[in-house]
Structure formats: C-alpha cells, structure tokens
DRENLUM-986922 format. One record per residue (C-alpha): residue in three letters; residue number from 1; x, y negated, z. Coordinates in nm, 4 decimals, m for minus. Layout:
% residues N
{r = ALA	k = NUM	x = X	y = Y	z = Z}
...
//
This chain:
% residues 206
{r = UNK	k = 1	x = 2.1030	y = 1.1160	z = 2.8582}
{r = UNK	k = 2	x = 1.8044	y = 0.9354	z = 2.9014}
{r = UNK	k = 3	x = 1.6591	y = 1.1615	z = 2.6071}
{r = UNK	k = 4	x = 1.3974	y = 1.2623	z = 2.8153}
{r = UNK	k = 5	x = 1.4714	y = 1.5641	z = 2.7341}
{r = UNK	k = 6	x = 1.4347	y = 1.7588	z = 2.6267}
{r = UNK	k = 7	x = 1.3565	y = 1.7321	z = 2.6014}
{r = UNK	k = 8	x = 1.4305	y = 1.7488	z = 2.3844}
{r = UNK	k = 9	x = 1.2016	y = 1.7790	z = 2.2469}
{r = UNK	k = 10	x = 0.9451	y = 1.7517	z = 2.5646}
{r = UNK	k = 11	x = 0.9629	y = 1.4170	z = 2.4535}
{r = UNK	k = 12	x = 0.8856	y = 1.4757	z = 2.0905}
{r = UNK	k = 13	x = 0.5317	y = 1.5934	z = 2.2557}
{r = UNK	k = 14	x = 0.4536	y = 1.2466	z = 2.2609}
{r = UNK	k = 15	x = 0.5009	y = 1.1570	z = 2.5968}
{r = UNK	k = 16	x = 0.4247	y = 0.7923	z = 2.6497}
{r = UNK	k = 17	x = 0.7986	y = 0.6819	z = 2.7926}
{r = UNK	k = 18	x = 0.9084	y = 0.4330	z = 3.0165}
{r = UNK	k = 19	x = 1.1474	y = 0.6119	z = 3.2489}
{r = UNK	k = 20	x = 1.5265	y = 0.7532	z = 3.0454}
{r = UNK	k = 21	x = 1.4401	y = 1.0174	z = 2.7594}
{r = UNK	k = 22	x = 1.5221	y = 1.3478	z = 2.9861}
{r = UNK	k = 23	x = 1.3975	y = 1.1861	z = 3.2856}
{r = UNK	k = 24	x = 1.0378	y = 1.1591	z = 3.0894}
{r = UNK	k = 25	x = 1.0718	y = 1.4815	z = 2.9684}
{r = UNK	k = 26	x = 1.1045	y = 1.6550	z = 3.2678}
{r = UNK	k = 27	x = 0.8593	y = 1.5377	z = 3.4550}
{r = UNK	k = 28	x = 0.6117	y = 1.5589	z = 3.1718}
{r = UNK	k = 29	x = 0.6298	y = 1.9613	z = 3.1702}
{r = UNK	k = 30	x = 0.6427	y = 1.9754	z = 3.5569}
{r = UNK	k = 31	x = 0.3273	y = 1.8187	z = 3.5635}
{r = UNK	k = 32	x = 0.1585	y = 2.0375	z = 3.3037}
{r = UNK	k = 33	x = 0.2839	y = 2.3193	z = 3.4921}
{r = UNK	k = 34	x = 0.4361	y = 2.2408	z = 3.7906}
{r = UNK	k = 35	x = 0.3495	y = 2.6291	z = 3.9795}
{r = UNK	k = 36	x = 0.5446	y = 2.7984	z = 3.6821}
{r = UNK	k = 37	x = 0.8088	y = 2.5312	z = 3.7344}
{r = UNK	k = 38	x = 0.8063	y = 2.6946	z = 4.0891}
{r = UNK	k = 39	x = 0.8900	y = 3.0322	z = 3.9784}
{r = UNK	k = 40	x = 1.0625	y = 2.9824	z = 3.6876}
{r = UNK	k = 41	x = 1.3623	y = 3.2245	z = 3.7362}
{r = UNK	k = 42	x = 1.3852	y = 3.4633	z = 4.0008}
{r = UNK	k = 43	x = 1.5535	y = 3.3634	z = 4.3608}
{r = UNK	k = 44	x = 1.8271	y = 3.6142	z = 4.2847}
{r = UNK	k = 45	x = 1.9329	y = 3.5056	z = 3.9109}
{r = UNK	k = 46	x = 2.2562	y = 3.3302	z = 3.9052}
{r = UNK	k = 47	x = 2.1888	y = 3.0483	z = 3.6418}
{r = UNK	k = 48	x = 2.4668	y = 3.0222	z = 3.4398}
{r = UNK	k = 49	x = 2.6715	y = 2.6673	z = 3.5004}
{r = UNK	k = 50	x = 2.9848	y = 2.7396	z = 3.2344}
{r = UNK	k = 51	x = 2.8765	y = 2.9126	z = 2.9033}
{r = UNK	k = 52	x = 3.1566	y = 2.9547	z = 2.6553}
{r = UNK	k = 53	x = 3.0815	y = 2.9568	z = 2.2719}
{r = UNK	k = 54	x = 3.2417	y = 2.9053	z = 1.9496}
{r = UNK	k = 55	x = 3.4164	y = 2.5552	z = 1.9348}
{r = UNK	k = 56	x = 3.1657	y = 2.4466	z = 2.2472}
{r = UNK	k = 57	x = 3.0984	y = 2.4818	z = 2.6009}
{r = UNK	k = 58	x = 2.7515	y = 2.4340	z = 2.7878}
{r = UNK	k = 59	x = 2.7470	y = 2.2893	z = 3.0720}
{r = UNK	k = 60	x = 2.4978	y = 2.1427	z = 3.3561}
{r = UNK	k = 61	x = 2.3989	y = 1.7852	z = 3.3176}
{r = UNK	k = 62	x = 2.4823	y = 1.5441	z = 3.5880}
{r = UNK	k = 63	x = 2.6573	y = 1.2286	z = 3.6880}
{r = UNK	k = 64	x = 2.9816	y = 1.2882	z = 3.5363}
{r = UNK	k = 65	x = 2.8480	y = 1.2989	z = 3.2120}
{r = UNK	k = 66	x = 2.6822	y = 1.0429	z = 3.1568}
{r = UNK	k = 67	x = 2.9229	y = 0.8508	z = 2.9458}
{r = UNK	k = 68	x = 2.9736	y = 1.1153	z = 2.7072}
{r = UNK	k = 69	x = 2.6666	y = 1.1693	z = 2.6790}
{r = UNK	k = 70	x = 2.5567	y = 0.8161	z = 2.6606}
{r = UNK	k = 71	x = 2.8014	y = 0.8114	z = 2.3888}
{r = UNK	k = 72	x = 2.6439	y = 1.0942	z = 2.2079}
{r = UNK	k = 73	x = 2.2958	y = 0.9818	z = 2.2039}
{r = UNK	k = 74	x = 2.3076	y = 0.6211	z = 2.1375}
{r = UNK	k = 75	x = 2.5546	y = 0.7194	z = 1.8387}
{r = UNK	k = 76	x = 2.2434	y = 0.8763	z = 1.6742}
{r = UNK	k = 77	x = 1.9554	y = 0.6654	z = 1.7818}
{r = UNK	k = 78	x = 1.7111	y = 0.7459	z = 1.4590}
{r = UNK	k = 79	x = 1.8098	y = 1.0651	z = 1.4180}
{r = UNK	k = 80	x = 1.6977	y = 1.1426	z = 1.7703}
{r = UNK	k = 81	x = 1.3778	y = 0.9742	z = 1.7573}
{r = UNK	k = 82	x = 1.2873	y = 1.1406	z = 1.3915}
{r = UNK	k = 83	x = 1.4439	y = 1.5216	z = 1.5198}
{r = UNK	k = 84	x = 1.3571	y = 1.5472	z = 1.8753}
{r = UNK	k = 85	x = 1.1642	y = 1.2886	z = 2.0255}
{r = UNK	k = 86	x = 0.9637	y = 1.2287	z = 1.7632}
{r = UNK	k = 87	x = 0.8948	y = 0.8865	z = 1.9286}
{r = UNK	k = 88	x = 1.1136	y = 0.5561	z = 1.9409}
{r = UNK	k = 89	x = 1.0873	y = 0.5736	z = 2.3228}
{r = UNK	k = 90	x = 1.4168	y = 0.8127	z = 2.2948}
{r = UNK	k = 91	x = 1.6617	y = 0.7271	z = 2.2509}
{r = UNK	k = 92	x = 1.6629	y = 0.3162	z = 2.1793}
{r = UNK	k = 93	x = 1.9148	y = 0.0544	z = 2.1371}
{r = UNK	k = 94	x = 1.8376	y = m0.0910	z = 2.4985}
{r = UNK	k = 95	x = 1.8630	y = 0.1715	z = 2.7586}
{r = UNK	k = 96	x = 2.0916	y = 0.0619	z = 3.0042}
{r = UNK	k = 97	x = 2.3483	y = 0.1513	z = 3.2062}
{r = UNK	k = 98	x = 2.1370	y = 0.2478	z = 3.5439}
{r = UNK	k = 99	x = 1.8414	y = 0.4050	z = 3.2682}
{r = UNK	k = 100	x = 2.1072	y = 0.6577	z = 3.1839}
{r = UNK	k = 101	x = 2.2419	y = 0.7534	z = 3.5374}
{r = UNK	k = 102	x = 1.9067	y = 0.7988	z = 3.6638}
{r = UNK	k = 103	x = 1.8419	y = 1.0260	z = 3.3682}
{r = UNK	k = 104	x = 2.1738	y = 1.2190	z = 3.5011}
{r = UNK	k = 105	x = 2.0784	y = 1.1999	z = 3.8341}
{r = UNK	k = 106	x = 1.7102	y = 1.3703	z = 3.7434}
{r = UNK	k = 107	x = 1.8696	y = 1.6423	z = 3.4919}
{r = UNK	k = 108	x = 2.1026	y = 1.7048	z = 3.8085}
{r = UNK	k = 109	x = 1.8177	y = 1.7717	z = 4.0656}
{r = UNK	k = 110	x = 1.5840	y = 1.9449	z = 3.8553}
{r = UNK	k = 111	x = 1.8859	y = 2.1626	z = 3.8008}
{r = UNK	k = 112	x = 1.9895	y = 2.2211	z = 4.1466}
{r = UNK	k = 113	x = 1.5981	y = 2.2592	z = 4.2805}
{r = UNK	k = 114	x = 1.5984	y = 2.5841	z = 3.9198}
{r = UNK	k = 115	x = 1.2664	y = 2.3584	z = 3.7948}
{r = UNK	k = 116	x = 1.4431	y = 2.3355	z = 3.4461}
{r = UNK	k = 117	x = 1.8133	y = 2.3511	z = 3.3399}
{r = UNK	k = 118	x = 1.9593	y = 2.0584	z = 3.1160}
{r = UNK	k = 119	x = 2.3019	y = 2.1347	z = 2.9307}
{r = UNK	k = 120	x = 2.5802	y = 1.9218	z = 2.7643}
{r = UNK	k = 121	x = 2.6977	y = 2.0714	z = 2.4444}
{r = UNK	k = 122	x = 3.0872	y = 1.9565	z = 2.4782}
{r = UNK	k = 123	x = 3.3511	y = 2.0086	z = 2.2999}
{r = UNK	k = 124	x = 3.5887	y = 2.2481	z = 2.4553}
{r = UNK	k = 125	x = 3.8032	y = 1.9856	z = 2.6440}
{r = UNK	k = 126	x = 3.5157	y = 1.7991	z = 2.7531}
{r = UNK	k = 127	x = 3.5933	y = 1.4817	z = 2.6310}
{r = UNK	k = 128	x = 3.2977	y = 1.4730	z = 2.3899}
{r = UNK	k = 129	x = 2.9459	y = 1.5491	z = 2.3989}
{r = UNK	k = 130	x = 2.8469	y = 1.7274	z = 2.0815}
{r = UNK	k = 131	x = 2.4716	y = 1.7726	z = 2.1602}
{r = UNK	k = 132	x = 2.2273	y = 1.9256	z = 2.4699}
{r = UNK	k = 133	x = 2.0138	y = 2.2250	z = 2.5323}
{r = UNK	k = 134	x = 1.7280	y = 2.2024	z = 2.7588}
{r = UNK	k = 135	x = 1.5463	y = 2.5515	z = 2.9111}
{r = UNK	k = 136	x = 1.1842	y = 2.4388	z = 3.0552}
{r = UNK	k = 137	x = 0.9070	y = 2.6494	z = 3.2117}
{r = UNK	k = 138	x = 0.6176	y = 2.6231	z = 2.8904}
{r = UNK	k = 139	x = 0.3355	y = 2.4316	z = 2.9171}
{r = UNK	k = 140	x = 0.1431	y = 2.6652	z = 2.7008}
{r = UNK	k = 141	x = 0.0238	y = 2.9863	z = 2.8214}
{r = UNK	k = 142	x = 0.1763	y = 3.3227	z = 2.6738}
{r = UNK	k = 143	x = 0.5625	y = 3.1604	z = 2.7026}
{r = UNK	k = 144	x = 0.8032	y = 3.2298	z = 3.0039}
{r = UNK	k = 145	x = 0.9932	y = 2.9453	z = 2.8714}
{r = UNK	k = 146	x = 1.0630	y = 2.6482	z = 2.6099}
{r = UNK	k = 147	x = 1.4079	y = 2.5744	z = 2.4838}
{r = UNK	k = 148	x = 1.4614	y = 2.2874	z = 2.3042}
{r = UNK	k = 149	x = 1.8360	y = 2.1561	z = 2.1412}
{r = UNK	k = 150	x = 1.9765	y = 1.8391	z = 1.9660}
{r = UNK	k = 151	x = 2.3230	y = 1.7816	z = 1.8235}
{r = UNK	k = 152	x = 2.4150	y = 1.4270	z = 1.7456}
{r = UNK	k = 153	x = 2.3772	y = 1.2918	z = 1.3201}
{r = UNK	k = 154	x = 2.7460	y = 1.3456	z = 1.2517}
{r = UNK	k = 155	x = 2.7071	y = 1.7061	z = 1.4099}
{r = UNK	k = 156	x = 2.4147	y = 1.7846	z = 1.2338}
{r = UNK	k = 157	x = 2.5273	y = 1.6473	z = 0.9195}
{r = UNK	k = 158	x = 2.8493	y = 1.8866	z = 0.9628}
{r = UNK	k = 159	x = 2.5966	y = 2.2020	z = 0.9780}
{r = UNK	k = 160	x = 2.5995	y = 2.2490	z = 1.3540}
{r = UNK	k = 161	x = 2.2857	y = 2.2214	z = 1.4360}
{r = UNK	k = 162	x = 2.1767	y = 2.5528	z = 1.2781}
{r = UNK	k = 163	x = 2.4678	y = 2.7026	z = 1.3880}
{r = UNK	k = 164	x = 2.3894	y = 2.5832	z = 1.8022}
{r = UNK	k = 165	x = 2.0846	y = 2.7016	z = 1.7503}
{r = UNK	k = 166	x = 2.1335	y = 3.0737	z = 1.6515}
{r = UNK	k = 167	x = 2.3844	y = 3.0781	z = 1.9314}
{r = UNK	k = 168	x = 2.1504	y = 2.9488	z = 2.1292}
{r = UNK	k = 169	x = 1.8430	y = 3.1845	z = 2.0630}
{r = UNK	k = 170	x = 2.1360	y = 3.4940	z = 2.1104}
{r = UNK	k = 171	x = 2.2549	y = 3.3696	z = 2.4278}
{r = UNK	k = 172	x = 1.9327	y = 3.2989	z = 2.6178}
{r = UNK	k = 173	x = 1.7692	y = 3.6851	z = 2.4682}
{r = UNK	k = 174	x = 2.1244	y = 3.8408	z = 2.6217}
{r = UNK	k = 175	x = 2.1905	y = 3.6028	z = 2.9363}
{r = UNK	k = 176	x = 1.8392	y = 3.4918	z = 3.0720}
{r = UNK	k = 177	x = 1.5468	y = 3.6837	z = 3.2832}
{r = UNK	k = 178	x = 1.3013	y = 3.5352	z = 3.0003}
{r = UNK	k = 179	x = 1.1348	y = 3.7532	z = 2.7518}
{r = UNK	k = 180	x = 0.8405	y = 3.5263	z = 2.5423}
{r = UNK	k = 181	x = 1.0078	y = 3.2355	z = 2.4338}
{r = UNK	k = 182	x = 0.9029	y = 2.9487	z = 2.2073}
{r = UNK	k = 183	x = 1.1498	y = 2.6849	z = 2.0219}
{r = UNK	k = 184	x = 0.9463	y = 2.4051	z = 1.9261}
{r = UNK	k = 185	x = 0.9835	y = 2.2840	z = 1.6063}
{r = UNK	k = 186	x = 1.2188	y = 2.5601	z = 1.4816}
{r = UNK	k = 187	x = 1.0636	y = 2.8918	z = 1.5757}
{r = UNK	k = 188	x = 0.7233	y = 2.6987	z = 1.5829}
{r = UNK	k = 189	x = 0.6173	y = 2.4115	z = 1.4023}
{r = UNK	k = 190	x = 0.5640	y = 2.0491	z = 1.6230}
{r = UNK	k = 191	x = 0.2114	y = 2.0465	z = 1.5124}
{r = UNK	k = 192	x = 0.1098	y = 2.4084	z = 1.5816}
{r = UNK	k = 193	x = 0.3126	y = 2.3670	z = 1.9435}
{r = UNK	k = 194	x = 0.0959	y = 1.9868	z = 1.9994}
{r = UNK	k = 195	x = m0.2439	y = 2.2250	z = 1.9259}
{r = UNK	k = 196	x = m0.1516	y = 2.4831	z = 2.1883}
{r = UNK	k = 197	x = m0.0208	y = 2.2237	z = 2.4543}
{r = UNK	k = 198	x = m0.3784	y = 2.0413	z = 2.3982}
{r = UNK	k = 199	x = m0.5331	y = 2.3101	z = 2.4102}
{r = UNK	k = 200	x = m0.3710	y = 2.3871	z = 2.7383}
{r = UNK	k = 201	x = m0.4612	y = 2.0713	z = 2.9403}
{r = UNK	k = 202	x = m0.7716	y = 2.0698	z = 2.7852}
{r = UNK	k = 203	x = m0.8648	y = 2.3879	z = 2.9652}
{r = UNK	k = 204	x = m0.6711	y = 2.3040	z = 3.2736}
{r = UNK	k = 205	x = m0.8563	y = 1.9703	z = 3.2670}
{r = UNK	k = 206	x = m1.2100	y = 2.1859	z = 3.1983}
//
C-alpha cells in the first residue's frame, strides 16, 4: 500500500507526501524518533508474522501483497484520505504500479530490521485484503507505541471497522511487550495527538 501508513494514520499527521502512503509514513515517525525505533521490541520477542482472528488473518506486508492490497486501497480512495490520512496525498487516483511496490518493499524492511510492523488484514484465504494495521514506536513521549488501523469503505460500511479495532486493542494488550499505548484518532482524538506530536519536536527542536 502506498498508504504511507500508517500509517495509517502517520500519514493523517500531515506529513507532506511524495513517496507511497506507508512508505511516507514510516519514515516520518523514524525520524521523529528514530533511537526508540531502535529499541522498539526487545531482541528476544518473536514478532508475531500469522495472527488468526475472527473472519481475518494479519499478516506482514511485503511484495506479495501488493496487488491485494493495491486493490484494497485504491477501492476506497476518499474514504482513506478523510479516515486515515487525513490528506489527499494517500491514497490518490495516480499512484502507480512501481509507487506501490516500493511501498511493499519499505513495509517489508522496516519489518524485517523490527523498526515498525505493517499488517494486511486478509480475508482468511488470502485472496482479499480487507484492511491494515500498523504498530509504530510513538513520536510522543509517555507511549511505548502507536497503532493505527484502516479497513476499506465497503468494510467499514459493513461495521468492521469497530469490530478490527477492539480485536485489535485485545490482541496487542495480550500478545505484545508494550504497555502505554495510544490509538490515534480512536482512543485519542487527531487534534489532541497533532498538539502532543508538536509539542514533541518542538522540544526536540529546542
């Protein structure tokens, strides 16, 4: 996905974006904290690659995704930018082909170097991409983490969204080494989250 990501939502902190959606994302939070990005998770936690849920499966993004999730994301272009972007920069009607691999390709290393961890939300044989979940390190101080989630229009219209994301919030309390951790715009509003991660650069920047 080109979402930059999370970015879901790491986009939707106003990013200015020129590389894919998720590409953006990610390297937006590693530069506002690229030492917790460092020690994110502990060297000995196995980071789950295959999570099992209720009509779904999570799994890493990569390569071999991106058509699905090409698919997904381009099927719900306004949606995106209004939920989880907040921005038309992600998703929009001309990414192309190589925009979205290198997107993959970024998700994929981030992944493998444990700087953040992207997931597909697929159906359960794979074949379609229902949504993503993206686990950062925070940019704002007091948070071991930010998760951030989207499910396409037609999922959201069907009521999954809400249901993703109480999964979601019970999976990462039971399965992750994280204990503070902030949702932006669910848990916390966008505009109380922008406030803390200004406040944040402002001091690093001080």
């Amino acid at each position: 996905m080109t979402r930059q990501l999370l970015a879901a939502a790491c986009a939707a902190l106003a990013i200015t974006v020129t590389a894919p959606a998720q590409a953006q994302v990610a390297s937006g939070y590693a530069n506002a904290q690229k030492s917790a990005a460092r020690e994110f998770v502990a060297a000995d936690f196995a980071v789950p690659t295959l999570i099992e849920g209720p009509g779904f499966k999570l799994v890493p993004l990569g390569p071999d995704l991106v058509k699905v999730d090409f698919d997904a994301y381009m099927s719900s272009i306004e949606h995106l930018q209004k939920t989880f972007t907040r921005s038309t920069a992600w998703p929009h009607p001309n990414i192309s082909d190589a925009d979205a691999m290198k997107d993959m390709e970024t998700e994929q290393g981030r992944f493998q170097r444990r700087e953040s961890f992207a997931y597909a939300v697929l159906t359960p044989d794979g074949k379609r991409e229902r949504g993503c979940v993206y686990v950062y390190p925070s940019p704002v101080p007091g948070y071991d983490a930010m998760v951030t989630l989207w499910v396409t229009k037609a999922e959201y219209d069907a009521g999954f969204d809400a249901k993703l994301y109480a999964w979601v919030q019970q999976w990462i309390a039971k399965d992750w080494p994280l204990r503070s951790i902030a949702y932006p715009g669910r848990a916390i509003d966008w505009s109380s989250w922008d406030a803390l991660e200004a406040a944040s650069k402002a001091k690093v920047a001080g």
